[in-house]
N, C-alpha and C positions, 0 to 999 in steps of 0.2 A: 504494500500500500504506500502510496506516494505519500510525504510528509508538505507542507507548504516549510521556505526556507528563505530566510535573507540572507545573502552574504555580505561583509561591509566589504569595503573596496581594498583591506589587506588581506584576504585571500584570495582577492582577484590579483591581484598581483602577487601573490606567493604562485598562482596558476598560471598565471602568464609565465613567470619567471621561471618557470619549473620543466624546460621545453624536453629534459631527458628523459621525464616518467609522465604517464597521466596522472594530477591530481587527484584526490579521492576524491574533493568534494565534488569535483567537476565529472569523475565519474560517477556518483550518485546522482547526476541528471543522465545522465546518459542512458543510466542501467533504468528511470525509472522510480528510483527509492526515494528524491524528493525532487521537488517543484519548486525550480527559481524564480523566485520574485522580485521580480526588476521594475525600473522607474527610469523616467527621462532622468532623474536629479542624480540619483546610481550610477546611471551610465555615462552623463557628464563628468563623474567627477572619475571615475575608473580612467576611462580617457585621458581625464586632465592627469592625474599621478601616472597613468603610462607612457605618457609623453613628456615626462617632467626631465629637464638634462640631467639631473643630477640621477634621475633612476637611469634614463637611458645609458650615463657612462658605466655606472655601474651592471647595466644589464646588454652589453652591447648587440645582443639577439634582437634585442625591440626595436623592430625598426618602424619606421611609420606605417607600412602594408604587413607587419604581422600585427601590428595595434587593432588598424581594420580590420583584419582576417577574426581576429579574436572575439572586437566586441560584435563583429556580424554573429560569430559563432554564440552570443551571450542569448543576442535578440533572438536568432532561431530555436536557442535551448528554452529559451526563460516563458515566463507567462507575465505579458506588459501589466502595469495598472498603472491608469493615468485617467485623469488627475489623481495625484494623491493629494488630499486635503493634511493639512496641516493642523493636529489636535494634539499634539506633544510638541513641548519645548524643555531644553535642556539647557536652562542659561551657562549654566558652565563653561560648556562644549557646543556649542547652536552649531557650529558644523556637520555634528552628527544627526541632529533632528532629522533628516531627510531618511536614513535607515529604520528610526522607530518611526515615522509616521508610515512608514512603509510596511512594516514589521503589524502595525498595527490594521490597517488598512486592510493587509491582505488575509490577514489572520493568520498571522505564521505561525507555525508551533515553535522555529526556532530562528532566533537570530543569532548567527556566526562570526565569530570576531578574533582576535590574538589581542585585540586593547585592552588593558586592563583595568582603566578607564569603564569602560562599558562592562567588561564581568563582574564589575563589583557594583554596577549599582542596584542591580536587585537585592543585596542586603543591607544597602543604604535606608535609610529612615528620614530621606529628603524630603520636601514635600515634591519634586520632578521623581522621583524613587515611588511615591505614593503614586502618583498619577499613573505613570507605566504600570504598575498594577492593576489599577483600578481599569484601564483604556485595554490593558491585554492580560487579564487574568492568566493563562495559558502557555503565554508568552517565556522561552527558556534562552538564557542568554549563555552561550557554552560557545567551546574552542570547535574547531578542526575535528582535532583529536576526541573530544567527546560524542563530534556527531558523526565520525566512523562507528564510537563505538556504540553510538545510541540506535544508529540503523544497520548494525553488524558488519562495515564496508572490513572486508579483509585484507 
């Protein structure tokens, strides 16, 4: 059974950057096991950090037509939603709002991240920590590595 799933924009880039293996997460759309949930705002900013010079030197595979090749491969994989309305805010970080309003929107079951930032504020006692609860009861905010192991990816 498919799970719905956000990915924030560093495991798009740990997957981009990864050109010698398939990622897992990117093969759990493939195989089926969950369902990406993409946004214009998502894929603007993946874009914008895959083209950023300082990743590019560091990643010198990325070139502008595998950037393309990539996010075309996001759009065919993913499942769009747009508009996403905007009903979380995270004064903190407001950069990230565009993932939970997403997360939240789509109904995710999980939203995926390596920030650590964002893993911790479900056991914040914010009042932006209340509201993501309250907006996405459901909602799990876990690594990579958890959602291998949460949908058994081998």
């Amino acid at each position: 059974m498919s799970v719905p799933v956000v990915y924030d924009t560093m495991v798009f880039l740990q997957a981009a950057t990864s050109a010698n293996r398939i990622h897992a997460t990117m093969q759990a759309i493939k195989n089926g096991r969950v369902t990406l949930c993409i946004s214009l705002d998502l894929l603007a900013e993946v874009r914008d950090v895959l083209n950023r010079d300082g990743v590019r030197r560091k990643f010198p595979a990325l070139s502008a037509e595998s950037v393309d090749f990539f996010i075309e491969d996001i759009l065919q994989s993913g499942t769009m939603f747009d508009p996403v309305h905007r009903t979380f805010g995270w004064p903190q970080h407001t950069d990230d709002d565009h993932i939970f309003n997403l997360a939240i929107h789509a109904k995710a079951k999980y939203l995926v991240t390596w920030e650590n930032r964002i893993l911790k504020l479900p056991k914040q006692t914010t009042p932006a920590a209340d509201l993501l609860r309250k907006l996405a009861p459901a909602l799990e905010i876990i690594t990579p590595k958890q959602l291998a192991d949460a949908i058994r990816i081998p």
